[in-house]
C-alpha positions as CSV (number, residue, x, y, z in Angstrom):
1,X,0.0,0.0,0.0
2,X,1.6,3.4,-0.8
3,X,2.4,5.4,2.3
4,X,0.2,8.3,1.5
5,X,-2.9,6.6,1.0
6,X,-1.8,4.4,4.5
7,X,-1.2,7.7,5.9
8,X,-4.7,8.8,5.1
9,X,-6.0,5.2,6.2
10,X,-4.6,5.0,9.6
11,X,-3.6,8.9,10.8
12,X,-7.7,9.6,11.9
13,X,-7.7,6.2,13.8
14,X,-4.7,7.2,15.8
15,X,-5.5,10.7,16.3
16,X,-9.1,9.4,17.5
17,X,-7.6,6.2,19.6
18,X,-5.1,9.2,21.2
19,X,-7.7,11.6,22.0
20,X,-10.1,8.7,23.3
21,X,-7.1,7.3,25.7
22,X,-6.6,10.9,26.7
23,X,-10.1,11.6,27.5
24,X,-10.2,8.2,29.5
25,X,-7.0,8.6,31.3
26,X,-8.6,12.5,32.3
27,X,-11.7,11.0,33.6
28,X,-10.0,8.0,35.3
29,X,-7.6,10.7,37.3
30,X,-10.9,12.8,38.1
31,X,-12.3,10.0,39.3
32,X,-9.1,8.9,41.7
33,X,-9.2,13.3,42.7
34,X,-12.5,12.5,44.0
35,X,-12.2,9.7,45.5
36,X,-9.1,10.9,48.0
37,X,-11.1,14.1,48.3
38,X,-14.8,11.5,49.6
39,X,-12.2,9.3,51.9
40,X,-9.5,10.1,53.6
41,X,-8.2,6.7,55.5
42,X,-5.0,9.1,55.7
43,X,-6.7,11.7,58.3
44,X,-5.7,12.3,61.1
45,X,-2.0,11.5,60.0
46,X,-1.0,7.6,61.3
47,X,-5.0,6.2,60.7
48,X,-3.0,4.0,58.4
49,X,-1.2,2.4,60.8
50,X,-2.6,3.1,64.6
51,X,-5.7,2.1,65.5
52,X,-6.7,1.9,69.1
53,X,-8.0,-1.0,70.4
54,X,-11.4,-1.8,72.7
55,X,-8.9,-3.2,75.8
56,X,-7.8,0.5,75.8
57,X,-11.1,1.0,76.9
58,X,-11.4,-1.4,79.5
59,X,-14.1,-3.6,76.6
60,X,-13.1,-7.1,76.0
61,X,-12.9,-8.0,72.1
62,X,-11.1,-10.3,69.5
63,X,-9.9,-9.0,66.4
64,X,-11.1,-10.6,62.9
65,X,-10.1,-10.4,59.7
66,X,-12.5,-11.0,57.0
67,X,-12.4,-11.9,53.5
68,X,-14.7,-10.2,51.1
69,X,-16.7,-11.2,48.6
70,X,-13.6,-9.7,45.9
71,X,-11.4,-11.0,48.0
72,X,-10.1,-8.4,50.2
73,X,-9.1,-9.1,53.7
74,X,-10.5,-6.1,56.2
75,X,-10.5,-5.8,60.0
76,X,-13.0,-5.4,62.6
77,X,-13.6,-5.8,66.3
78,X,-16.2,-8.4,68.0
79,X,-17.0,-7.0,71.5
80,X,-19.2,-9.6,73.1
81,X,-20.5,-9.5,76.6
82,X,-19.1,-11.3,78.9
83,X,-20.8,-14.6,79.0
84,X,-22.2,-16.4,76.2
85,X,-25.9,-16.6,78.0
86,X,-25.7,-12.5,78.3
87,X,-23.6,-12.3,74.8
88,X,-26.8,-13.8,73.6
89,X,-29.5,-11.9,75.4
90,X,-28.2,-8.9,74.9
91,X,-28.8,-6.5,70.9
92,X,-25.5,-5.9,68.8
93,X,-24.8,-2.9,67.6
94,X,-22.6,-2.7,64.0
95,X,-20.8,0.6,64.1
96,X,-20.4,2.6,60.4
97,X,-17.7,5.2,60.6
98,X,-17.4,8.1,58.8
99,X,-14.9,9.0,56.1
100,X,-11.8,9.4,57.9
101,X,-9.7,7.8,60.3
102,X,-10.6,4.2,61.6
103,X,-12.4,2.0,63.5
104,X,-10.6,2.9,66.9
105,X,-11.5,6.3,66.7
106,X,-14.5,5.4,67.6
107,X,-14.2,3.9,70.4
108,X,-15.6,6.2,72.6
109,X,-19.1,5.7,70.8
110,X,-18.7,1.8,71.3
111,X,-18.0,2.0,75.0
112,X,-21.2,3.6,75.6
113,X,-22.6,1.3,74.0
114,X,-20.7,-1.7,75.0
115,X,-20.8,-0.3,78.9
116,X,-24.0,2.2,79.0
117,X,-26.4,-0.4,77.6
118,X,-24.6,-3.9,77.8
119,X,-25.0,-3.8,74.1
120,X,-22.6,-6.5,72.2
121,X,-20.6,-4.2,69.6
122,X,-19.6,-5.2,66.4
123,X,-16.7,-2.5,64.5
124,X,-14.9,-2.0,60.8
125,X,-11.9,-0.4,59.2
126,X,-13.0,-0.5,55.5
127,X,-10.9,-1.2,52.9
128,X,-8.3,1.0,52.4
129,X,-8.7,2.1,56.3
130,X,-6.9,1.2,59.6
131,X,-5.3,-1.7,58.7
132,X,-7.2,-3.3,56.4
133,X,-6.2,-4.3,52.9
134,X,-7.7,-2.4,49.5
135,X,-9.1,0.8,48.2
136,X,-12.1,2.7,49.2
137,X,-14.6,3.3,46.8
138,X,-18.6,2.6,46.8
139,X,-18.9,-0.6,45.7
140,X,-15.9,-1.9,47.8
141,X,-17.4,-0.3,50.9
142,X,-21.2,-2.2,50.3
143,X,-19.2,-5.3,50.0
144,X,-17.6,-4.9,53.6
145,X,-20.6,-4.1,54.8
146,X,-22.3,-7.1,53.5
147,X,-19.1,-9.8,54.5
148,X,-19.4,-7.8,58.8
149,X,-23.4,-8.6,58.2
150,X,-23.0,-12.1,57.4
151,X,-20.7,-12.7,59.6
152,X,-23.1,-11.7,62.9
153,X,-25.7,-13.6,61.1
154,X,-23.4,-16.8,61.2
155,X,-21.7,-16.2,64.4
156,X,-23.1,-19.1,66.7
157,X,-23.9,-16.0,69.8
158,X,-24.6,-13.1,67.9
159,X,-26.3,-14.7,65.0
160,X,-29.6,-15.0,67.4
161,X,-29.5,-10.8,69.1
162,X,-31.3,-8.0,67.8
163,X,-29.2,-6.2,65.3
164,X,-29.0,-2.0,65.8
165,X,-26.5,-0.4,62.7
166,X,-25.5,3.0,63.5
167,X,-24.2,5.3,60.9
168,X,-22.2,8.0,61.2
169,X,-21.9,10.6,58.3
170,X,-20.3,8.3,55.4
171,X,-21.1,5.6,57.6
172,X,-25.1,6.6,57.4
173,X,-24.6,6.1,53.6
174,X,-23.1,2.3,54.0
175,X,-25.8,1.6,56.8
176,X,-28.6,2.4,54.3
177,X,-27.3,0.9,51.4
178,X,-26.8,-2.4,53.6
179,X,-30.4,-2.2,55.1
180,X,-32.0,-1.7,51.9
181,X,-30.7,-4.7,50.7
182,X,-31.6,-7.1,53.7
183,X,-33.6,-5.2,55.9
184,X,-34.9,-8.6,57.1
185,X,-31.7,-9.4,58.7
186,X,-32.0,-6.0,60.9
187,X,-33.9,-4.9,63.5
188,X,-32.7,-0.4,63.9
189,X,-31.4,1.7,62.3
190,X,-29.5,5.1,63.9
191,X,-28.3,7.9,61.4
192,X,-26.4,10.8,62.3
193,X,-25.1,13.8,60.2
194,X,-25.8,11.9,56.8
195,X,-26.2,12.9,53.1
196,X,-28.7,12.4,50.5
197,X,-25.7,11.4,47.9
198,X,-22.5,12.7,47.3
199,X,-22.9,14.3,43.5
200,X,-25.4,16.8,46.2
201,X,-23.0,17.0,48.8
202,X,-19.7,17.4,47.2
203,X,-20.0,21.0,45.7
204,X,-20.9,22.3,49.5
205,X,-17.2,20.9,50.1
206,X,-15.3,20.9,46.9
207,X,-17.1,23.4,44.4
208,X,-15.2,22.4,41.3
209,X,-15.3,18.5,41.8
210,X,-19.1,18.4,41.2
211,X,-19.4,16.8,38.0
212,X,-18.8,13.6,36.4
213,X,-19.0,11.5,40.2
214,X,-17.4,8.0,40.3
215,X,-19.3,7.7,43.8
216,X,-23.2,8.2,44.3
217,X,-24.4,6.7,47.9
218,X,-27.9,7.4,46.6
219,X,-29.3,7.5,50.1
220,X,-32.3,9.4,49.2
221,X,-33.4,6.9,46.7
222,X,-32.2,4.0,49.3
223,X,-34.0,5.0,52.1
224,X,-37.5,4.7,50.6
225,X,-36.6,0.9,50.2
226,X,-36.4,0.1,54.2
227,X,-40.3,-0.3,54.8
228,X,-40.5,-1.9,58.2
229,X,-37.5,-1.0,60.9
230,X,-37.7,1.7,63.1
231,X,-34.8,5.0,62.2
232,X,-33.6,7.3,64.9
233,X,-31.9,10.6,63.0
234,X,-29.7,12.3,64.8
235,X,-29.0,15.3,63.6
236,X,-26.7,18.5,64.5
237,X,-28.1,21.8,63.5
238,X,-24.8,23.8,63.2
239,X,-23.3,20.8,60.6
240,X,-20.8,22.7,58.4
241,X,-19.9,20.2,56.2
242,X,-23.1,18.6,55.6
243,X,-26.2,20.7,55.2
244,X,-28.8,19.5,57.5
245,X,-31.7,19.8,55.1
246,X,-29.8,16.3,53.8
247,X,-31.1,14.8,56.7
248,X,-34.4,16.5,57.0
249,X,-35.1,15.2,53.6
250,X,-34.0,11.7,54.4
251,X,-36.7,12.0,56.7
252,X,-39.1,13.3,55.1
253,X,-38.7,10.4,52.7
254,X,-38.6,7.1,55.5
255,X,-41.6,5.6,55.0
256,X,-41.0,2.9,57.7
257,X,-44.2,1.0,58.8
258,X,-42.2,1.2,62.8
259,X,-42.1,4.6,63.0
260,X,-38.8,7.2,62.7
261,X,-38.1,9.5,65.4
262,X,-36.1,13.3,65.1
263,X,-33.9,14.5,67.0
264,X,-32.2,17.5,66.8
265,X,-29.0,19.2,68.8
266,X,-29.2,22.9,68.3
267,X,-25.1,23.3,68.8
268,X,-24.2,20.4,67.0
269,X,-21.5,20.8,64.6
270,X,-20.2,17.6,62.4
271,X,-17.7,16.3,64.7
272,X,-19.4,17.2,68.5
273,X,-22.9,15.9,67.8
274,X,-22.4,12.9,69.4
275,X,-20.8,15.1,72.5
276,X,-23.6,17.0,72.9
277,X,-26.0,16.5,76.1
278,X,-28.5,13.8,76.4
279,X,-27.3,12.2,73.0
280,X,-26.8,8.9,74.4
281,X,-30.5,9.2,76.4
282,X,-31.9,10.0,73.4
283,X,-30.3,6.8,72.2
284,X,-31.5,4.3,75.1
285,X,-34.6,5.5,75.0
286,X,-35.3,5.1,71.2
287,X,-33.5,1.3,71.9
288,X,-36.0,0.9,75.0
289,X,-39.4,1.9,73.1
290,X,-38.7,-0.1,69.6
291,X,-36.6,-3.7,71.7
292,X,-39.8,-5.3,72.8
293,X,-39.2,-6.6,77.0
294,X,-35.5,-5.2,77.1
295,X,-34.7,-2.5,79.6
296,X,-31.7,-0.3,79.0
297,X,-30.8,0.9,82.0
């Protein structure tokens, strides 16, 4: 073939296989921008590689490491009572944490829990956080929530308590995706400081990483799937990173048959809501009212 005519042939298909690899390798680093902008396993600096343990705490636990659907291998904590009879007769709470640091950080939470109402607690370093293998991203994340759900459901104690999933900001978007998709094997739900999706969410933080999102949590859309449990939202009115008409709409759009409850912390910010006064009483006493014979206190 004459080299002019090949010239004519094949120069259009490079210059369009160039531009298209171009375009792709653009949209594949947005997509990587955005996802270290979402989670940030890095923050506070060491997440990576310290993460406080319940014995700090004075809560007795054994460390698990679980392997994922995709095969990755993540970490959590089992906190049971302290017999098997009470391990059993007692709810378990799965703690969701929010976009940075790790599972230890919220330790604090799980010792109210774990002390406050004798609650068996059950906590997760996704992937990519603490020291657990992998990447964040959405999907991953719904898969680690689903291998820490089946493993409760086929422990031979916990398997038989009442299941509570509290969500904390990132973590509220994990605990709905997880509920909407076996809301049988779940008993409450407890949502603080969470978003209707990130595509709404991220311009608030990041005003010029609002388009073209590799990550969606659509919660909004999620939430209307959960038709019978009850859902305590927690929700801090001086939130500056998330907006709280996100979580005024998510309830607005729970349709639960059990009822939802509101609460709402006048000087709660995005970090202190769980500081604030009577958080914990609200707590118990959405537990008490919606656990049929089990006293809290």
């Amino acid at each position: 073939m004459p080299t002019g005519r090949y010239s004519k042939t094949i120069l259009p298909l490079l210059i369009i296989g160039g531009t298209t690899a171009i375009i792709s390798g653009g949209i594949a680093i947005l997509y990587s921008v955005q996802r270290n902008l979402i989670y940030t396993p890095n923050y506070p600096e060491g997440s990576r590689k310290h993460v406080p343990k319940p014995s700090e705490y004075g809560i007795p636990y054994t460390p698990v490491i679980l392997t994922t659907q995709d095969n990755v291998k993540i970490r959590i904590y089992v906190c049971k009572r302290h017999t098997d009879d009470e391990a059993s007769s007692r709810p378990t709470v799965l703690v969701f944490h929010g976009n940075g640091g790790n599972m230890g950080h919220r330790l604090p939470i799980a010792e109210r829990f774990f002390k406050d109402f004798k609650c068996n607690v059950v906590m997760v370093s996704y992937r990519g956080y603490g020291r657990s293998e992998g990447t964040p991203t959405e999907n991953g994340l719904c898969l680690d929530a689903k291998a820490v759900l089946e493993y409760i459901r086929q422990d031979e104690i916990l398997r038989y308590t009442k299941l509570i999933v509290y969500g904390q900001a990132l973590g509220g978007a994990v605990a709905i995706d997880l509920i909407a998709k076996n809301e049988a094997k779940i008993d409450i739900l407890i949502l603080e400081n969470t978003f209707l999706n990130i595509p709404k969410i991220l311009p608030k933080i990041f005003p010029n990483f609002n388009f073209l999102c590799s990550e969606i949590w659509p919660s909004e859309q999620n939430i209307k799937k959960i038709k019978t449990i009850p859902i305590l939202f927690l929700s801090g009115k001086k939130d500056e990173i998330i907006p709280q008409y996100h979580m005024k709409t998510l309830f607005e759009l729970a349709r639960t048959s059990s009822g939802k409850e509101w609460i709402e912390f006048s000087d709660g910010s995005h970090l202190d809501t769980v500081l604030q006064s009577n958080y914990f009483q609200y707590v118990g006493q959405f537990l008490q009212k919606h656990i049929i014979g089990w006293k809290v206190w």
